[in-house]
C-alpha positions as CSV (number, residue, x, y, z in Angstrom):
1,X,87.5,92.8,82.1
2,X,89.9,94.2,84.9
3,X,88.9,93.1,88.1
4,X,86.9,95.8,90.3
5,X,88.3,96.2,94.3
6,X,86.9,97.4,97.7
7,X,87.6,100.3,99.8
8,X,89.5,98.3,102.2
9,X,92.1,96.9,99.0
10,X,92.2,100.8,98.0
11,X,93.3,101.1,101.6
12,X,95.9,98.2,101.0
13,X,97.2,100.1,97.8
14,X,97.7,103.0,98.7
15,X,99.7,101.7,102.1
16,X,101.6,99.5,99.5
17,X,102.5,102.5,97.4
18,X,104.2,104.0,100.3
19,X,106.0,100.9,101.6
20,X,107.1,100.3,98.4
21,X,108.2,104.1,98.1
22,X,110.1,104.0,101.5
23,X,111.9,100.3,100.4
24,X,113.1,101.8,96.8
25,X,114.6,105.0,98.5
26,X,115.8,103.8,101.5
27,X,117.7,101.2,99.1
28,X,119.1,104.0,97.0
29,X,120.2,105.6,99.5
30,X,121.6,102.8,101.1
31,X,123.9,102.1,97.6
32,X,124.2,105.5,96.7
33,X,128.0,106.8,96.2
34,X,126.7,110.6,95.9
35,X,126.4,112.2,98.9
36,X,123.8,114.1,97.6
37,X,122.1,111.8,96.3
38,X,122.1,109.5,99.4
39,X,121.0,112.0,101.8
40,X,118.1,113.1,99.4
41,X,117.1,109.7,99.3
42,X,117.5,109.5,102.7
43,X,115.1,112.1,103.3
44,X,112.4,111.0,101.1
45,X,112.2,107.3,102.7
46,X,111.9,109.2,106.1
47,X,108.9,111.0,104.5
48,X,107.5,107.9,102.7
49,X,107.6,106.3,106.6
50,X,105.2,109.1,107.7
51,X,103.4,108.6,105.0
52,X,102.6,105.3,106.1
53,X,101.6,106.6,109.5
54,X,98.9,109.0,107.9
55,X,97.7,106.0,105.9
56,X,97.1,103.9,109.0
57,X,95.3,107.0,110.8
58,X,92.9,107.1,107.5
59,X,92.5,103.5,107.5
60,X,88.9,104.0,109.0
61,X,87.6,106.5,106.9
62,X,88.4,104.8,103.7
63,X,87.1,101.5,105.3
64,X,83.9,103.7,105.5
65,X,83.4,104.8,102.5
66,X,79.7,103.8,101.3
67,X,80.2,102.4,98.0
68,X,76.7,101.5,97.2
69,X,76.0,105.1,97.0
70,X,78.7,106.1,94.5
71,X,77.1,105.9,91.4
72,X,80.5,105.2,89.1
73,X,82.4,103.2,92.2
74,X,83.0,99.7,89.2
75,X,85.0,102.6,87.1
76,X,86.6,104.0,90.2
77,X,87.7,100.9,91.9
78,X,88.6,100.0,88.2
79,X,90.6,102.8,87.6
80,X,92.2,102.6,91.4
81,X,93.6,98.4,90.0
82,X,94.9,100.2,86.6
83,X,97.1,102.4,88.7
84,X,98.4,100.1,90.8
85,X,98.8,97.4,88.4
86,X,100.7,100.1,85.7
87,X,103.2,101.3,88.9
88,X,106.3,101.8,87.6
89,X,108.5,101.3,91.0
90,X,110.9,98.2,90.6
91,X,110.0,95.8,93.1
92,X,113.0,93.3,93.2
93,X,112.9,91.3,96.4
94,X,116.8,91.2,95.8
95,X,118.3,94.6,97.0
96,X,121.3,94.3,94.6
97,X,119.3,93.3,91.1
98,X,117.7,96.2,92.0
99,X,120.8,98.5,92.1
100,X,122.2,96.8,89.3
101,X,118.7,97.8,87.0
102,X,119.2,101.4,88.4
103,X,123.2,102.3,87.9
104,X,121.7,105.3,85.5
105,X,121.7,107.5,88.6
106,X,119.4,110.3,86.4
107,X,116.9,106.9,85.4
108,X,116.6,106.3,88.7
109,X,115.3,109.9,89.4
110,X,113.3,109.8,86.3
111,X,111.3,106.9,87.8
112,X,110.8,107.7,91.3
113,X,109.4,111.1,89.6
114,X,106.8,108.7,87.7
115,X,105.9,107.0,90.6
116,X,105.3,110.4,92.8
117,X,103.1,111.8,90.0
118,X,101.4,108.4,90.0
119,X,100.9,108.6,93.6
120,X,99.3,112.2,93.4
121,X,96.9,111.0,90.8
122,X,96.2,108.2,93.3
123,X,95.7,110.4,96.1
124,X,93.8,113.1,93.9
125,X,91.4,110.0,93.5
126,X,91.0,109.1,97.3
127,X,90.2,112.8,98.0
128,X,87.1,112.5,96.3
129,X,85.3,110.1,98.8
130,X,86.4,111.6,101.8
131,X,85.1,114.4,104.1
132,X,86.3,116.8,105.9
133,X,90.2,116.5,108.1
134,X,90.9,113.7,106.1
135,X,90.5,115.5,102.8
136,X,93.2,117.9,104.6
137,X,95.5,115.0,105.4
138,X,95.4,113.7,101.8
139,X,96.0,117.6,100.6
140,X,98.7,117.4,103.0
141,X,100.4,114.1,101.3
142,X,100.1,115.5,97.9
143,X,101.4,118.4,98.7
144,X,104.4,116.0,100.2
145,X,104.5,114.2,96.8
146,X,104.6,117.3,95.1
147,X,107.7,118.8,96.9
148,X,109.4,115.3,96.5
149,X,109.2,115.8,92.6
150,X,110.8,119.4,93.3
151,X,113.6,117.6,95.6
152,X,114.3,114.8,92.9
153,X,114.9,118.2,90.3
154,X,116.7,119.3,92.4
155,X,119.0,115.7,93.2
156,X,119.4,115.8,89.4
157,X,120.5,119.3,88.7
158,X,122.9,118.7,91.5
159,X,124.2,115.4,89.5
160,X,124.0,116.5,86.1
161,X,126.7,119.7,86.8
């Protein structure tokens, strides 16, 4: 049976969804010989770092959360493990294994669009047991995650002519 999680490790995720988000990118853009392609990934590991701000300022309110009183919180917390633990972000400690996985320039946009719709399923999730301005700054980050999926379309229309 998968093991079930607290609000405070859903807090931990989703931080580490983010810092993992901002190393991949900033690494691509980093090795990127497109000039397209590394200021695009440029730009999203600046927007994954704000990300990580919002998360902190949320820290609190997800800390908060009363789980006795969600009657499905085992599935939930469940379901939050399952999503992290099926991530599809390559995590190599070593910067230039992780190059050498991700030479397929369109592969590597393929997954960091997985791991933004991951991330907006993740979010979607969160949403739920929150109230009020922080339901808005979660609507804000998926609507952030959503127009990085457009931008990576875009990065591999501009590639692909």
């Amino acid at each position: 049976m998968a093991k079930k999680v607290s609000c405070n490790e859903v807090f931990e995720m989703a931080l580490q969804i983010e810092h993992l988000g901002y190393d991949f990118y900033k690494t691509m853009a980093d090795n990127a010989t497109n000039v397209q392609l590394k200021n695009g990934y440029s730009q999203l590991a600046e927007e994954e770092k704000k990300h990580i701000a919002i998360f902190k300022q949320l820290r609190h309110s997800i800390e908060q959360i009363d789980i006795d009183r969600l009657n499905n919180w085992d599935e939930v917390s469940i379901y939050f493990k399952a999503l992290i633990d099926t991530h599809v972000l390559p995590t190599s400690k070593d910067k230039n294994s992780l190059i050498q996985e991700l030479k397929d320039e369109i592969g590597a946009i393929h997954i960091s669009i997985s791991v933004e719709k991951d991330t907006i399923l993740f979010l979607q999730e969160i949403k739920r047991w929150l109230e009020n301005e922080d339901v808005k700054k979660i609507e804000r980050l998926i609507v952030e995650e959503k127009s990085h999926i457009l931008k990576l379309l875009q990065m591999k229309k501009e590639i692909a002519q």
